[in-house]
N, C-alpha and C positions, 0 to 999 in steps of 0.2 A: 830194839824195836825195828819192826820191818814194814814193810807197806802191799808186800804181797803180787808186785810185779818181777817177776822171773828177769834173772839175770841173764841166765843162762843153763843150759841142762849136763848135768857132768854122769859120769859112768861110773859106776863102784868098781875100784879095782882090788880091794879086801877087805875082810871082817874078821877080827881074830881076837877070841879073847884073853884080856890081860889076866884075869884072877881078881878077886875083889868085889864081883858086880860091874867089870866095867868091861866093854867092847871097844875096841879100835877099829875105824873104817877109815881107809884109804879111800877118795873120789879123785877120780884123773878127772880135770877141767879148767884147761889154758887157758879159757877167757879171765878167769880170775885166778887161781891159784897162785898165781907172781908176787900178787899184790894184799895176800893173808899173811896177815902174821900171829904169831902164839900169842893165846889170850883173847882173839876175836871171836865174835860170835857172824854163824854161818847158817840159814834157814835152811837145811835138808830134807828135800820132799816137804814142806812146814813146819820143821822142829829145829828148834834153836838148838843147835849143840856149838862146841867152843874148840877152837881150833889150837892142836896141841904141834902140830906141828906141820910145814911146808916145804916141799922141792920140785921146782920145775913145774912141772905140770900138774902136778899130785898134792891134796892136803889131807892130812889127818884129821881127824876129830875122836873124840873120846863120849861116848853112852855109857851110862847106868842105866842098870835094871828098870828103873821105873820107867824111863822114859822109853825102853821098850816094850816095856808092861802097857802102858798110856799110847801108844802108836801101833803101824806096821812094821815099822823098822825092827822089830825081833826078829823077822821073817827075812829080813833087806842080807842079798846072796851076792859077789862077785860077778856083773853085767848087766844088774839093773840100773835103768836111766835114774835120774833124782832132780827134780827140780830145785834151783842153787838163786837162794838172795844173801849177799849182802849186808848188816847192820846197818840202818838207814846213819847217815853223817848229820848232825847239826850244821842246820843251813842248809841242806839239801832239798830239793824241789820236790813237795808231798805229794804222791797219787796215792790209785789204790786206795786202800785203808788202813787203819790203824793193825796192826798184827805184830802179833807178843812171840810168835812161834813155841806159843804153849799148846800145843794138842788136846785138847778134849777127849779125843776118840779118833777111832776106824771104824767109819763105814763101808757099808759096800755100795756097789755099781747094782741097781734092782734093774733097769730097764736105759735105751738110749736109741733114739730116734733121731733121724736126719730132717731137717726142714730146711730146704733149699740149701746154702752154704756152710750155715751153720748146724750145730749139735746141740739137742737137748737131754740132758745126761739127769736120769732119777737116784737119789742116793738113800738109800737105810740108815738112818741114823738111831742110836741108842733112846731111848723115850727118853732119857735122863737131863736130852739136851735140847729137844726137841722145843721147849720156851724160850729160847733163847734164837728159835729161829723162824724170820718174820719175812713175809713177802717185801720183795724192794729191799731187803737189808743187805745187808753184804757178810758172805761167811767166806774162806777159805778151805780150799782143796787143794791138798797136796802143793801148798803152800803158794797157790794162785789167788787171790782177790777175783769174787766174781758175786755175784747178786743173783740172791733167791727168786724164782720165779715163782713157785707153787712151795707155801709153808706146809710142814709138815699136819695134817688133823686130829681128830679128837680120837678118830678110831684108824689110822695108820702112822708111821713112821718116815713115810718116803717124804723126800724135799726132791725141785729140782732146780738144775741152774745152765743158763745157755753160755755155748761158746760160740766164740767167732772163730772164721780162719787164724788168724793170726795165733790165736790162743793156743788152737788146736797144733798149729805145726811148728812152734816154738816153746812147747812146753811138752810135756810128757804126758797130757792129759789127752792128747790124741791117739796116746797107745793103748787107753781104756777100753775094756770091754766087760759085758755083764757078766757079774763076779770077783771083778775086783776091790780089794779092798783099798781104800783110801784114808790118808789122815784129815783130819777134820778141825778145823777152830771157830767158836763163834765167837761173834762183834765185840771185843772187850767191854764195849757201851753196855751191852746188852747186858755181860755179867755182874757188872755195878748196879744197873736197875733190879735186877733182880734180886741182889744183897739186899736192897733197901728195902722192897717188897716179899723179901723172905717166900721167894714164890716155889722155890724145893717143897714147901709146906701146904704150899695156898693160903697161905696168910699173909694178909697186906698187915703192916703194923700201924693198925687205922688208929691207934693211940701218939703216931709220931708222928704220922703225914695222911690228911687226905689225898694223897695220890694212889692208884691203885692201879694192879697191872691192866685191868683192862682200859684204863682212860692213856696208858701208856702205849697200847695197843690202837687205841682209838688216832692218838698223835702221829701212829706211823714208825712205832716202836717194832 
């Protein structure tokens, strides 16, 4: 589990495939790489992958197919930045939010406008996910924790979400620009209510709970 506060931003130093469905990527990033050992898990640009191996400065990780399939990372080339957390510890201090570094999806960057110091960034997201994502909620980008500003509507796709300085000049999300694609996850919360309200379908299971997603909506869902 992660929380979605950037540790730190590392560099891809390679991608080479083993055979099997599986990729190996090297990321050079001293702030932490000392301190990974095989078998941990590492959010990469937002995707949990599991570290096979570390030296010095550099750690490995190992990708299957799907999870390039489910991301950007089938794309991720030798000097792209990557946004790098951590496995939160038991007993560690919780920000952010809850975050699985399960990807959902790649969206893209539709639009991005300046307002005073910060940045307001518009994303495409797949309609598939699009319930799942709520004004005030919190979704993750490329593996940042940040709250929706504008939910996506009935008749478009876009969402968006603001950054601060800070955000921008310590994560990689300040090297965005329209057309990028990004990884995406929404609010775990969210994916359980939805289970339960079977809302892929539009059918609330009004036989097992008067709750329905629009009273869940109403709450602040």
């Amino acid at each position: 589990m992660f929380t979605g506060l950037v540790e730190c931003v590392g560099v891809v130093r390679s991608v080479a495939y083993e055979g099997g469905g599986v990729h190996r990527i090297g990321v050079h990033a001293p702030p932490i790489a000392g301190d990974l050992k095989t078998g941990e898990s590492v959010a990469v640009a937002g995707a949990c992958l599991t570290v096979v191996e570390s030296w010095g400065d550099v750690f490995y990780v190992q990708m299957m197919s799907e999870s390039g399939r489910a991301t950007r990372l089938d794309s991720i080339k030798p000097g792209d930045r990557v946004n790098l957390e951590r496995a939160l510890r038991l007993g560690d201090r919780f920000d952010g939010h809850m975050v699985l570094g399960h990807v959902d999806c790649a969206g893209r960057v539709s639009g991005i406008t300046n307002e005073g110091n910060t940045r307001k960034f518009w994303i495409t997201a797949p309609s598939n996910i699009s319930w799942g994502i709520a004004p005030k909620g919190s979704i993750t980008v490329e593996g940042v924790s940040l709250t929706v500003i504008d939910a996506p509507g009935k008749f478009d796709e876009d969402f968006s979400v603001g950054l601060i300085p800070t955000t921008l000049r310590e994560t990689t999300l300040g090297d965005l620009a329209e057309g990028y694609l990004v990884n995406i996850e929404i609010d775990v919360l969210a994916r359980y209510a939805a289970r339960i309200l079977n809302v892929e379908t539009g059918e609330a299971r009004s036989n097992e709970s008067n709750l329905t997603w629009e009273k869940l909506q109403e709450y602040g869902w």
